[in-house]
Every structure is written in structure tokens, then in C-alpha cells.
Backbone as a ProteinNet text record, in pm:
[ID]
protein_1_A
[PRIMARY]
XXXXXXXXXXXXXXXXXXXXXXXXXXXXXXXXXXXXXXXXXXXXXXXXXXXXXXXXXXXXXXXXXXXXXXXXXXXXXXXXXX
[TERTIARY]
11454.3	11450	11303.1	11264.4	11147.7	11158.2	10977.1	10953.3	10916.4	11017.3	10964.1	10770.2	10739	10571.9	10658.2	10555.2	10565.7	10621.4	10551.2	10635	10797	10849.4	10984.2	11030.7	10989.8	11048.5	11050.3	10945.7	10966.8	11061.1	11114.2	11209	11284	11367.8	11475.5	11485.9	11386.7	11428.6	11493.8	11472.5	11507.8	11671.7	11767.6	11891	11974.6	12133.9	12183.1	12203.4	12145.4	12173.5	12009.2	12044.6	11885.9	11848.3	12002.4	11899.5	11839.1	11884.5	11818.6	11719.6	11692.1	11518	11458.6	11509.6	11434.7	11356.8	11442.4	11468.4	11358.2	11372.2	11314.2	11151.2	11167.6	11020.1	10917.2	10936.5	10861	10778.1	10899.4	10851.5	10802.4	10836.4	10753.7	10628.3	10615.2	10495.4	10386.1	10420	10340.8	10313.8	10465.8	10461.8	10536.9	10583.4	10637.4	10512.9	10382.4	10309.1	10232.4	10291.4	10204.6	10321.4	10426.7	10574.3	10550.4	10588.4	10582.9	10628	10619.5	10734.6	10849.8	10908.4	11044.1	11128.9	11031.1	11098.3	11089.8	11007.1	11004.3	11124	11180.6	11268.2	11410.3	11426.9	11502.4	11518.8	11430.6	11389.7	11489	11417.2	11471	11621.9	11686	11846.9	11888.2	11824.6	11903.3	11908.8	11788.3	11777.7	11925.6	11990.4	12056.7	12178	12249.5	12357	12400.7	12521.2	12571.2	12539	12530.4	12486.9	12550.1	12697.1	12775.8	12790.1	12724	12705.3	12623.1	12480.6	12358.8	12368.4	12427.9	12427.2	12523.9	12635.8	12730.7	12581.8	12496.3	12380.8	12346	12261.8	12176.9	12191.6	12277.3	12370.3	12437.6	12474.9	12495.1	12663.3	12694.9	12832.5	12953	12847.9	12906.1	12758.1	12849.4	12723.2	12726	12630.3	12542.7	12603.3	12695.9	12748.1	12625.4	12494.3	12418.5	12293.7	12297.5	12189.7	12048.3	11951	11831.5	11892.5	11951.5	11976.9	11990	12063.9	12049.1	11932.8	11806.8	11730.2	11607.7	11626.3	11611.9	11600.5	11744.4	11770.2	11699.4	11646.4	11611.7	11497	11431.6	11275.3	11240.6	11326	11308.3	11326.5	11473	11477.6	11333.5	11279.5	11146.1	11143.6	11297	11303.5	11274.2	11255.8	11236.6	11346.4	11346.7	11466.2	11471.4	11609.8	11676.1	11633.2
11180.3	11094.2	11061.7	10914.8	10881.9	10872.3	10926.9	10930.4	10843.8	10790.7	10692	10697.8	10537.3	10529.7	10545.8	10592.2	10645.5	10521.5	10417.3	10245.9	10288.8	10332.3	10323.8	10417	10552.7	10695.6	10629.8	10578.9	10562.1	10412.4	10350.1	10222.4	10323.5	10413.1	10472.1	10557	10639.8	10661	10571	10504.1	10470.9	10402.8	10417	10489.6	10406.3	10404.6	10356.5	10401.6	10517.2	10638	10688.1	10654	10688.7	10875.7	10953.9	11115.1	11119.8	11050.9	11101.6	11047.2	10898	10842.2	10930.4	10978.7	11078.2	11210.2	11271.5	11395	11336	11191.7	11208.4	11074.4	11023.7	10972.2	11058.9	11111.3	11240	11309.6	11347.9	11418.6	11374.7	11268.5	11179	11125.6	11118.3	11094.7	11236.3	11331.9	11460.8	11574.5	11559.8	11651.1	11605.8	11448.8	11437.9	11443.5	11385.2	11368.2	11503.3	11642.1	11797.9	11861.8	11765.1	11854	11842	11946.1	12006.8	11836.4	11774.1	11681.6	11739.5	11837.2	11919.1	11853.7	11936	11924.9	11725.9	11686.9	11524.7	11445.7	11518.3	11459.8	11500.9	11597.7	11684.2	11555.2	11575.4	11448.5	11356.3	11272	11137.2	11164.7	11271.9	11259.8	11329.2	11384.4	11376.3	11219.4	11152.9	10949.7	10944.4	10935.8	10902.4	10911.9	11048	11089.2	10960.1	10996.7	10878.7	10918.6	10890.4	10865.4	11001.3	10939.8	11102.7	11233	11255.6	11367.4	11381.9	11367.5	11391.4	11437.9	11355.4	11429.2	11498	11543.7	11689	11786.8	11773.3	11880.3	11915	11799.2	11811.2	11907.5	11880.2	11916.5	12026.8	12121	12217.1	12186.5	12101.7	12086.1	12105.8	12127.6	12135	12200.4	12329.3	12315.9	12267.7	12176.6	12137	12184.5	12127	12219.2	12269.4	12132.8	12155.9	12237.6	12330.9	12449.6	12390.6	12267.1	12229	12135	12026.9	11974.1	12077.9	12182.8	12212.2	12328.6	12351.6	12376.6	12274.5	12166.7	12062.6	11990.8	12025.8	12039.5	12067.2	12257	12322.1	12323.7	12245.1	12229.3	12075.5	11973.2	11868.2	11907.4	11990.9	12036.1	12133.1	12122.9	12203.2	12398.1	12468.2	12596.7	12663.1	12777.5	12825.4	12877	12867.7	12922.1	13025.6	13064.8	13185.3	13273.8
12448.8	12566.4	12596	12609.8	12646.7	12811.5	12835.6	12964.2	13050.5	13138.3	13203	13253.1	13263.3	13301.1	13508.6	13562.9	13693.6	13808.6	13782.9	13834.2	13841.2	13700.7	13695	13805.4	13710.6	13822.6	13979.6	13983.9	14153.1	14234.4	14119.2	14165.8	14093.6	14067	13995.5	14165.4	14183.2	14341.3	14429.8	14440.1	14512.5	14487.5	14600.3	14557.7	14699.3	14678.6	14737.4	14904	14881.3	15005.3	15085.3	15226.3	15276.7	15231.9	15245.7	15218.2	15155.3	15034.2	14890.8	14867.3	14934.4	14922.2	14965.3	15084.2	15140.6	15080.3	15004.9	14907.2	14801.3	14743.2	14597.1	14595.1	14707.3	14677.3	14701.4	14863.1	14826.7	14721.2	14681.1	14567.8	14465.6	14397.2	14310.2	14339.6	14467.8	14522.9	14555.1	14537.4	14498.8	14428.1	14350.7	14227.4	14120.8	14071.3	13982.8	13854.6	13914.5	13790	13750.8	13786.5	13755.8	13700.3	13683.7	13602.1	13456.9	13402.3	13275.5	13226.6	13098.3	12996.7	13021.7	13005.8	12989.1	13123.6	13237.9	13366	13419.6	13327.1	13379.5	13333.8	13215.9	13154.8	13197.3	13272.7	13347.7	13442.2	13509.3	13666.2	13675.1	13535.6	13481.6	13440.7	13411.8	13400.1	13474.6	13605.6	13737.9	13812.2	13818.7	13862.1	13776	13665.4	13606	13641.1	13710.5	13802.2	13935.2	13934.4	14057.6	14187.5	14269.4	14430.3	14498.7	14508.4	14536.5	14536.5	14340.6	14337	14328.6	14341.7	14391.1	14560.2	14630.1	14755.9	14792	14691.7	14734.2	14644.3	14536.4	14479.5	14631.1	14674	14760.2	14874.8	14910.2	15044.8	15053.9	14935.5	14916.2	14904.9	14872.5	14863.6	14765.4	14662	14540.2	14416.2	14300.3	14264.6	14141	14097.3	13979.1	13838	13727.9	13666.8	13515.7	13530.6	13445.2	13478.8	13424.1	13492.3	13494.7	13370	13444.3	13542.7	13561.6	13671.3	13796.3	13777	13907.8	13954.3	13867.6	13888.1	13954	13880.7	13946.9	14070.8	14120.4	14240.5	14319.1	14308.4	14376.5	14393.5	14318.1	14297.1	14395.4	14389.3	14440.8	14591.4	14631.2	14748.9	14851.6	14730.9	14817.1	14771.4	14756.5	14770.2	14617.1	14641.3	14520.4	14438.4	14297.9	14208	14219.8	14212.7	14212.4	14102.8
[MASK]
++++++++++++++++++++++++++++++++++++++++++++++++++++++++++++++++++++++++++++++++++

């Protein structure tokens, strides 16, 4: 998987749903560009997930059945991994 240039990542944030702008420009805007390649590419196929289930991740509603995605998660959410 090629890595998106940073222009993209940040129009890929942006998303049909105000939480999750909320949740992910943020963060692209302060720690997407100090993430490992690994975890950037992680990033980029959580952007890839549908609207819904990004905010049952988010929200604690449901969990994540792909373990980096939902490390992912937990990193975008601000908290630290388990």
C-alpha cells in the first residue's frame, strides 16, 4: 500500500460525520507526520472504513475486529494501548 502525500490524508479526513472530523483532523494535524510508515499505513486503511463503523470504534460501541485498526483507534482517540 502506497502512502498517501499529507494534502490527501487530510481531505480523506474529512468525513461525512462532524465527530469524527473532530477525532481525525486533529490528529493529522499533529501527529500524523511522526507515525512510524507502518502505523501511517494503518491510518490510511482506517480513512478507508465506512462512516458508521468508525463511529460505533470511536464511541466505544463496538470493538474493532482488526487488531492494528483498533490500535489505531486508540492512538487517534488520544488514550494509551492496552
Amino acid at each position: 500500500m502506497e502512502l498517501m502525500n499529507i494534502a490527501r490524508v487530510r481531505w480523506a479526513c474529512r468525513r461525512g460525520m462532524l465527530e469524527l472530523d473532530v477525532l481525525f483532523q486533529p490528529f493529522v494535524e499533529t501527529h500524523y507526520q511522526q507515525l512510524p510508515d507502518n502505523d501511517k499505513q494503518t491510518f490510511i486503511r482506517l480513512l478507508e472504513c465506512e462512516d458508521p463503523e468508525l463511529f460505533a470504534w470511536f464511541m466505544g460501541h463496538e470493538q474493532c475486529p482488526d487488531v492494528d485498526l483498533a490500535a489505531m483507534v486508540i492512538k487517534v482517540r488520544g488514550r494509551p494501548a492496552p
